[in-house]
N, C-alpha and C positions, 0 to 999 in steps of 0.2 A: 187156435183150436188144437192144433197138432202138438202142439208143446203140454198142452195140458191132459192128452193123453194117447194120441195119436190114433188109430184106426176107432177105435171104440168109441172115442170125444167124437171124432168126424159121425161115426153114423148116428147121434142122438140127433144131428142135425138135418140129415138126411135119410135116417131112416125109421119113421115114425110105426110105429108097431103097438100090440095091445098085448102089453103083461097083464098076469093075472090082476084081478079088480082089489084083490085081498093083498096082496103088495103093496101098491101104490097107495089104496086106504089107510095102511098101517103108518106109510111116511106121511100123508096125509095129516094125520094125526098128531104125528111128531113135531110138525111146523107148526101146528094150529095153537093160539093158543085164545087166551080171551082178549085181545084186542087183533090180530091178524086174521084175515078171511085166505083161504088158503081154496082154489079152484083146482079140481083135477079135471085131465082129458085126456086120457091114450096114457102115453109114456111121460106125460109131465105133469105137473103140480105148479100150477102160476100164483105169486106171491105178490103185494103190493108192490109200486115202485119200477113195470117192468121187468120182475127177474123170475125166473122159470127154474127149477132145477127137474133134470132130466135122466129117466133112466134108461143104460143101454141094457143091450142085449145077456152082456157079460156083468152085468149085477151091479153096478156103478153109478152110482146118482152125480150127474154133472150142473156146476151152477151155469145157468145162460143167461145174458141177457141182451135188448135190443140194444142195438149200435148201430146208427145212419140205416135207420131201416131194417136190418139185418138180425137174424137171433146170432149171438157167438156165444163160443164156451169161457169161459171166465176165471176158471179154476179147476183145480187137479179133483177127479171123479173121487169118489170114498162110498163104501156099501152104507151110511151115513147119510143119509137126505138133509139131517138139520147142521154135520160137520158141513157138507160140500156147499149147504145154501152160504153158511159159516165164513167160510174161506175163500168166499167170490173175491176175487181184486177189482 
């Protein structure tokens, strides 16, 4: 998580917060399309398959996803919801 963006990537993990509703909706959107169901909750937007991208604090949408139980960050954040979902490894 630290490699992919350090302080910022760590707190989408830890520190779950409520951005405005009109943000998130907008990425929302972005993802969605007519075959993908795209769930928002708080600071993330959950996508089939597992993967979550997440926004911190600092305007950054990170991809996540589960690994042995665990959310991790998966990829370098981008004010981008559909590049960062994009560029998960």
């Amino acid at each position: 998580t630290w490699e992919h963006g350090g302080a910022d990537a760590l707190s989408v993990l830890d520190d779950g917060w409520h951005p405005p509703a009109a943000d998130v909706e907008e990425a929302r959107q972005l993802l969605t399309d007519d075959v993908v169901r795209v769930r928002r909750s708080g600071d993330h937007l959950s996508l089939p398959g597992g993967v979550q991208v997440r926004l911190s604090r600092g305007g950054r949408w990170y991809p996540c996803q589960r690994r042995d139980g665990d959310w991790q960050v998966t990829g370098p954040g981008d004010p981008d919801p559909l590049f960062a979902y994009e560029t998960r490894t």
